[in-house]
C-alpha positions in Angstrom: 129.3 200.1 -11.2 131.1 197.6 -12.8 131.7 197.4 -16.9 130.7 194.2 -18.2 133.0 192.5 -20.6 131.3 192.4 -23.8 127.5 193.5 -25.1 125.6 191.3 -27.7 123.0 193.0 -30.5 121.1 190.7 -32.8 118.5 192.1 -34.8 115.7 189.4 -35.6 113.1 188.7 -38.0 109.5 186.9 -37.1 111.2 183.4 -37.4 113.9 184.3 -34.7 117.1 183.7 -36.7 119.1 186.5 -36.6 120.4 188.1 -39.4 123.1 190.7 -37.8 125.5 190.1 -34.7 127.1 192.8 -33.4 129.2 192.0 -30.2 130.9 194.7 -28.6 133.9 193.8 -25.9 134.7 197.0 -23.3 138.3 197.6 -22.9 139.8 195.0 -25.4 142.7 196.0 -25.1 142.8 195.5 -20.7 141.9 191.7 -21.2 143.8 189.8 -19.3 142.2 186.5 -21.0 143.5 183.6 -23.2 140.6 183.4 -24.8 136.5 184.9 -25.1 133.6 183.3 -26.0 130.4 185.9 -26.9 126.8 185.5 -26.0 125.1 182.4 -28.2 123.0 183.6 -31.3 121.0 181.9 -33.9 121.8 182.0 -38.0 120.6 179.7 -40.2 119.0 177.7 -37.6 122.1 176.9 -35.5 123.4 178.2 -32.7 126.7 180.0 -32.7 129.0 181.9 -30.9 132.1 183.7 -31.8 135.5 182.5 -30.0 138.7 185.0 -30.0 142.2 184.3 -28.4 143.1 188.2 -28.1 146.6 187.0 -27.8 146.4 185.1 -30.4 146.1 181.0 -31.1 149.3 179.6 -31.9 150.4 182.8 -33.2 151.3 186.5 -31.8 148.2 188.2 -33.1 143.7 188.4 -32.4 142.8 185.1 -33.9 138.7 184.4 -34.0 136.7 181.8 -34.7 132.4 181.1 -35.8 132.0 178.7 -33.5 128.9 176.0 -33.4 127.2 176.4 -29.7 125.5 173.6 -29.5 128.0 170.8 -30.9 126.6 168.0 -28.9 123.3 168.1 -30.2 123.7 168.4 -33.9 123.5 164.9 -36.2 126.0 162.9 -36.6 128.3 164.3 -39.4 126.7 167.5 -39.1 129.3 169.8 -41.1 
């Protein structure tokens, strides 16, 4: 059976935005990545998903990011 890579829990409310991420990566520490996006969720009515370099970004240690999903389809200025 294979292990998958990461696991994604999002608790939600009626409305669908969720409220707690939890995102749990199997054998972090045997990635032989340069960098791992998690599952998309929804807070605050965006989509997001978190981005990690587990070797780091420009530097020699875990750097992560909240990253927007859905970029292309936000307004125009949209910070």
């Amino acid at each position: 059976m294979e292990e998958k890579a990461s696991s994604v829990e999002c608790h939600s409310v009626g409305d669908s935005s969720c409220w707690r991420f939890t995102w749990t990566i199997v054998n972090f520490s045997k990635l032989k990545v340069s960098k791992l996006y998690s599952d998309d969720f929804y807070a605050g009515g965006y989509k997001w998903r978190i981005l990690i370099f587990p070797e780091g970004n420009n530097v020699d240690y875990l750097s992560m990011y909240l990253d927007v999903a859905d970029a292309e389809n936000l307004p125009s200025g949209w910070s």
